[in-house]
C-alpha positions in Angstrom: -22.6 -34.7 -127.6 -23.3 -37.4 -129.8 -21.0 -40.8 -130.5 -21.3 -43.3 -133.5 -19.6 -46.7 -133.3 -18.5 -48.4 -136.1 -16.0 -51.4 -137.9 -16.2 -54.9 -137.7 -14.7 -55.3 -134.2 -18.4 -54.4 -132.9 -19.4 -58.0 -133.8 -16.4 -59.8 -132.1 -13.7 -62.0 -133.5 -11.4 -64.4 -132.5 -10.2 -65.6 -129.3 -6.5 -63.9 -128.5 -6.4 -61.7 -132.1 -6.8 -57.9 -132.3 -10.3 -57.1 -132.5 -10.7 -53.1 -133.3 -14.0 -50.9 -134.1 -14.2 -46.8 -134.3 -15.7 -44.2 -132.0 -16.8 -41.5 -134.0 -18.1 -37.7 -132.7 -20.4 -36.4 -134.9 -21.8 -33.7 -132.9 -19.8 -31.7 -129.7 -19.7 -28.3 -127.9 -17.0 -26.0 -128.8 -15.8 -26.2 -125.4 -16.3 -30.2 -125.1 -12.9 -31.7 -125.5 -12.7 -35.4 -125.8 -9.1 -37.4 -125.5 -7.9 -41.4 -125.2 -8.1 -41.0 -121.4 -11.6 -40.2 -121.1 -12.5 -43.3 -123.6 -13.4 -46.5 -121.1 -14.2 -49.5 -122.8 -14.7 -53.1 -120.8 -16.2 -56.6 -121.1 -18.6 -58.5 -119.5 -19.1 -62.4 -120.4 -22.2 -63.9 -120.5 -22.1 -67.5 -118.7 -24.4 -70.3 -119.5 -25.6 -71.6 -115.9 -28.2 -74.2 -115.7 -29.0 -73.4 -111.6 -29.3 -69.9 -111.8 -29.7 -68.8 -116.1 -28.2 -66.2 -117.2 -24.9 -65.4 -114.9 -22.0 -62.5 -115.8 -18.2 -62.0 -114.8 -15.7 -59.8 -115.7 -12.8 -60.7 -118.1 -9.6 -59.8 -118.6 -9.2 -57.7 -121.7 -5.8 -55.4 -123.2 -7.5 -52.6 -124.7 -5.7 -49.4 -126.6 -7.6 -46.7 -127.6 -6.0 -44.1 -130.3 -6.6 -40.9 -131.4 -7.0 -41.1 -135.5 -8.4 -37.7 -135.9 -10.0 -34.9 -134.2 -13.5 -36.5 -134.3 -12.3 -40.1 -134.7 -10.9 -43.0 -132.2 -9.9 -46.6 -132.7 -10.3 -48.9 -130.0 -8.3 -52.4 -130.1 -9.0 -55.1 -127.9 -8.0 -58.7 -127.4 -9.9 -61.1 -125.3 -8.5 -64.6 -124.1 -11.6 -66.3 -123.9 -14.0 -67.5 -125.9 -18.0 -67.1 -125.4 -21.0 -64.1 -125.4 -19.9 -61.3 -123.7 -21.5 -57.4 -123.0 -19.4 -54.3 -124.4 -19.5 -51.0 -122.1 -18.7 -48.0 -123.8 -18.5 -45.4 -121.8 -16.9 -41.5 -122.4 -16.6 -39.2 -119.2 -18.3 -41.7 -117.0 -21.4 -41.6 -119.0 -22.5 -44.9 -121.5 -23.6 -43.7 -124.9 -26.5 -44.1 -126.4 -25.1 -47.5 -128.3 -23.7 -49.0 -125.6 -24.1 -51.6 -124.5 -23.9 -53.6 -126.9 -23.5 -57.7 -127.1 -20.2 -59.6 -129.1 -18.9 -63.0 -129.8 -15.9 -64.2 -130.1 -14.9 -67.4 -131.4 -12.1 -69.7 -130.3 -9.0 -69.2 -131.9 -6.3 -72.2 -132.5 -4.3 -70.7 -130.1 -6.9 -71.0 -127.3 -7.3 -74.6 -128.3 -4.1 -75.7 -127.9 -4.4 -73.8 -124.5 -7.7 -75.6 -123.7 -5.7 -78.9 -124.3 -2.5 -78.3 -122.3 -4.3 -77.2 -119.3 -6.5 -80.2 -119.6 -3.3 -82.8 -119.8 -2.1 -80.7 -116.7 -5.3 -81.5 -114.7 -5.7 -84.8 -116.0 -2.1 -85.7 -114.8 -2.7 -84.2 -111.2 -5.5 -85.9 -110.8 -3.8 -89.2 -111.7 -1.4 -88.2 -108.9 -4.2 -87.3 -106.7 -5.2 -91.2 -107.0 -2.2 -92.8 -107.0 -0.7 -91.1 -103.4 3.4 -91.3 -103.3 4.2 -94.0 -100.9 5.9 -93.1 -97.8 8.9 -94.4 -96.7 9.5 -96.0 -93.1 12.4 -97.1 -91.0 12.0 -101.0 -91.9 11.7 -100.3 -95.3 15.3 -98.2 -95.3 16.8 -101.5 -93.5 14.7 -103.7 -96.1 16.9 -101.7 -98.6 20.0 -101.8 -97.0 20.3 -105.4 -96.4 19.0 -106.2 -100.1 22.2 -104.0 -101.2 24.7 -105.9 -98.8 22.7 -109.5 -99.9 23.4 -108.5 -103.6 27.2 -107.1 -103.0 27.7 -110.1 -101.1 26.5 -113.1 -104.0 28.6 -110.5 -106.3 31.7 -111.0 -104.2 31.5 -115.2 -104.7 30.3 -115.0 -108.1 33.3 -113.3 -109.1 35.8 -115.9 -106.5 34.1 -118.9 -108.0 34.4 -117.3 -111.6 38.3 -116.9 -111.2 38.8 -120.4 -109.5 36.8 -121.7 -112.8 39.5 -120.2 -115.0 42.3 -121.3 -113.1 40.7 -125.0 -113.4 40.5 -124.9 -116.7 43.6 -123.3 -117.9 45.1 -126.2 -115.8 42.6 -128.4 -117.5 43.9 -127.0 -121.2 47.7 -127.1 -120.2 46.9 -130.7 -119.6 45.5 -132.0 -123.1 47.7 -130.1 -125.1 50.9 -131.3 -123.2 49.0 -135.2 -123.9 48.2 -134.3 -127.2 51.9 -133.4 -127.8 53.2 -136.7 -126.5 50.8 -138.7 -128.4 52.0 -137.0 -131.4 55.8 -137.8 -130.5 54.6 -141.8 -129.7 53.1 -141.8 -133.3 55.8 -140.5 -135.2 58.5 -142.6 -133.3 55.9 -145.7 -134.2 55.9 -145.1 -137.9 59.1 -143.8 -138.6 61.7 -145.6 -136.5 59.8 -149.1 -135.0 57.8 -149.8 -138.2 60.5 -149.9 -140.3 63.2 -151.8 -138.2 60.3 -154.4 -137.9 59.6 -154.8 -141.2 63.4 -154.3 -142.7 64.4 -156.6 -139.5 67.5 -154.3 -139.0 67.4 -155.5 -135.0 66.6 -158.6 -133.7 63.0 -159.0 -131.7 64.2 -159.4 -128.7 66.3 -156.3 -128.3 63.3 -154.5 -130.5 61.1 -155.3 -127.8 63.3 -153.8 -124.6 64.1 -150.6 -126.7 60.3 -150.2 -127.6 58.8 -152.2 -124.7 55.1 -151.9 -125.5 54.8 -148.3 -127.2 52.2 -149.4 -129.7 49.5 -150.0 -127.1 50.3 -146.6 -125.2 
């Protein structure tokens, strides 16, 4: 039995995008049946490791394979990671004669984006890592407590002195306006009743003087 690959797919693709390529049969045994089951396609990634060179492991792939025709399957496949990796093809346990065979895929945006959240993540553990919680004692809860009482306490005579400081100075009000409406009675009693009996002489000095004793210097 003979198997042809084919399609773009065999190349690779993008990181997290359906990547598919074609297994074709182009020559069987009448009694050689071949269905999606017996179709085992995986993925090996190639790793860049300056110790030891060349190192592999195995990645995480959704693969479908379909039946288009009677001599024809698709195979789609979507990896998560970008890099070099190793395709396996293999039909009833056996690899064909193509397999393996190497692919690349590229990173998509959506892997980026990934790339970057998971880096925040670490960076922000990390940061937390360094910067240990503090752990709270005993004398630290009674530190707290007796700020709370020292700050309910100045409250408390803030507001006492704040309320004895109104009442003070409504008295203080209540006091000038009752003065200022006395002064304004001595002035008009001045310059509408003594001014003129002075000047028109209507009552004699001495009788001006113990009605209006000494007004005009009040």
């Amino acid at each position: 039995m003979i198997f042809k690959l084919g399609g773009l797919g065999l190349s690779g693709g993008l990181s997290y995008e359906p990547i598919s390529f074609l297994i074709s049969i182009k020559e069987r045994g009448d009694d050689e049946n071949i269905n999606e089951d017996d179709i085992c396609v995986n993925f090996v990634r190639i790793e860049d490791d300056e110790n030891n060179g060349d190192g592999v492991s195995k990645i995480k792939t959704k693969i479908i394979v379909e039946k288009v025709s009677t001599n024809i399957f698709q195979v789609k496949y979507v990896i998560g990671r970008s890099g070099n990796y190793i395709m396996h093809v293999k039909i009833k346990n056996s690899e064909i004669e193509e397999s393996p065979k190497k692919i690349v895929i590229k990173m998509s945006q959506r892997e980026k984006k990934r790339n970057e959240k998971n880096q925040s993540k670490n960076n922000k553990n990390n940061i937390s890592k360094e910067t240990p919680k503090k752990i709270r004692n005993k004398k630290d809860d009674i530190l707290l407590i007796q700020s709370f009482f020292r700050m309910a306490l100045k409250r408390k005579i803030y507001k006492k002195r704040l309320k004895r400081f109104n009442q003070r100075k409504l008295i203080l009000d209540e006091l000038i306006e009752t003065e200022n409406i006395y002064l304004e009675g001595v002035k008009t009693l001045i310059q509408e009743y003594l001014r003129p009996i002075l000047e028109k002489k209507l009552i004699k000095e001495k009788d001006t003087n113990k009605i209006f004793s000494n007004i005009e210097f009040i």
